[in-house]
Structure formats: C-alpha cells, structure tokens
C-alpha positions as CSV (number, residue, x, y, z in Angstrom):
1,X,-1.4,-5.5,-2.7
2,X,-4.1,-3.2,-3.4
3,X,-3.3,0.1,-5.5
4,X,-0.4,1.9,-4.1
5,X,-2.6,4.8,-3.2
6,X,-5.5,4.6,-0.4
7,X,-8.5,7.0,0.1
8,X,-8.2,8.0,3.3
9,X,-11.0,10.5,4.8
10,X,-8.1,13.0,4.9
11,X,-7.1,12.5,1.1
12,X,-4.5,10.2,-0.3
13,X,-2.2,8.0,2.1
14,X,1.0,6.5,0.0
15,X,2.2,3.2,1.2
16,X,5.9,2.9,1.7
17,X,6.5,-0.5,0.1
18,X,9.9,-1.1,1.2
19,X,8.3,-0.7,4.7
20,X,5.6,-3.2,4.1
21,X,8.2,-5.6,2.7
22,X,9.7,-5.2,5.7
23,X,7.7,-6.3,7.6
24,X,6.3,-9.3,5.8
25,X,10.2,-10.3,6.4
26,X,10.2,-10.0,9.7
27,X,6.9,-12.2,10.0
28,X,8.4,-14.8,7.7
29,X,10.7,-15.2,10.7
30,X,7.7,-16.1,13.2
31,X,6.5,-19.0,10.7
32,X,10.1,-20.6,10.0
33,X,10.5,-24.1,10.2
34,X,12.8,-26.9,8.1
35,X,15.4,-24.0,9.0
36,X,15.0,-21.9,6.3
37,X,11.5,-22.3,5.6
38,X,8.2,-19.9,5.8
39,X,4.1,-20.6,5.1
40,X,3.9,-17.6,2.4
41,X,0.3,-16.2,3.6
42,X,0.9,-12.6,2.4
43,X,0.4,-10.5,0.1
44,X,1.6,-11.5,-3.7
45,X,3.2,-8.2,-4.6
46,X,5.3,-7.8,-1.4
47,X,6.8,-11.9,-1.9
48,X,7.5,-10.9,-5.6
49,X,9.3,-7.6,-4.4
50,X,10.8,-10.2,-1.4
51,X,12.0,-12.9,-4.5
52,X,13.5,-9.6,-6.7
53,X,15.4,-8.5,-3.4
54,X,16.9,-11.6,-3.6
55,X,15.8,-12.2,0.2
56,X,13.5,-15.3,-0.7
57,X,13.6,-17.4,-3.3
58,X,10.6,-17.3,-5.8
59,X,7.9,-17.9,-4.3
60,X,5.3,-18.8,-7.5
61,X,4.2,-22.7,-7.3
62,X,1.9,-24.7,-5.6
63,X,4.3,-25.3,-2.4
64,X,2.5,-23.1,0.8
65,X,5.9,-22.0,2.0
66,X,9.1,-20.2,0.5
67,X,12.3,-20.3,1.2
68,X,14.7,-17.7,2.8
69,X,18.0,-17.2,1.2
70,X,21.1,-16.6,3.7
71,X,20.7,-12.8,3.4
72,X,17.0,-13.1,3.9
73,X,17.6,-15.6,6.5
74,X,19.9,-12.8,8.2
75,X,17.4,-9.9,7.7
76,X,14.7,-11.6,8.9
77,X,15.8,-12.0,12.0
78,X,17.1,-8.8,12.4
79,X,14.2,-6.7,11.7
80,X,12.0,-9.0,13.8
81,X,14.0,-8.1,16.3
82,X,14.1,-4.3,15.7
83,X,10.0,-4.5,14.9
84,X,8.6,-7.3,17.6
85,X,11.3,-7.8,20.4
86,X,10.6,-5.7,23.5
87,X,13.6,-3.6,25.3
88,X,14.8,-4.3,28.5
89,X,13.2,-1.6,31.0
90,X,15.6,0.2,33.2
C-alpha cells in the first residue's frame, strides 16, 4: 500500500490497516474457487499482513492465487457477510 499517511485537502487521513485487511478478506471470499482458493489481485502489504495473521498462507510466488487457511476460510465468509450481504427489510 501506499504510505500509511494520505494528504487529504483537510490535512492528514490515517488508514486503519486492520480495516483495509479486512476487507481484502472479505473480497478473497468473492474470487474463491478449488474451495479454498483466491486470485490475489490486491495490494502486497495487506496479503503480507493477511499471511502474518495467519488467515492465508503466503502468498509470495509466481501462482495468481493464495490460499485461505481454515480460520481465514471462516473469517472470510463472515465479514463478507457483515460488509457485502444486504438485511432483510421489515
């Protein structure tokens, strides 16, 4: 990822990485196939953060997709879920 800190017109914005690596985890879930499977098309820092989280496993080599451990597999699902899935309207 770029530096940690953007210039923003209103002065310095501070990314919340753990939130970005969130997320990335939750998109791993829409490109999953071979069941645990996931094209690895974002951003180098947050898959390295992903590998030492010990939610994918590492994810250096030539291979376009990594692979989810079981807890990864678990929390990727989840937090698509909590990010993507729409609620039921009453």
């Amino acid at each position: 990822m770029t530096d940690p800190a953007l210039m923003a017109s209103a002065g310095v914005m501070e990314i919340d990485e753990d939130k970005v690596d969130d997320a990335v985890l939750a998109l791993l879930w829409l490109t999953l196939h071979d069941e645990r499977r996931a094209w690895k098309g974002f951003d180098w820092d947050a898959l390295d953060r992903l590998h030492q989280k010990g939610l994918i496993l590492d994810p250096k080599g030539k291979v376009k997709s990594v692979v989810l451990t079981e807890d990864g597999l678990r929390q990727s699902q989840a937090l698509f879920t909590e990010l993507f899935v729409q609620k039921p309207r009453q």
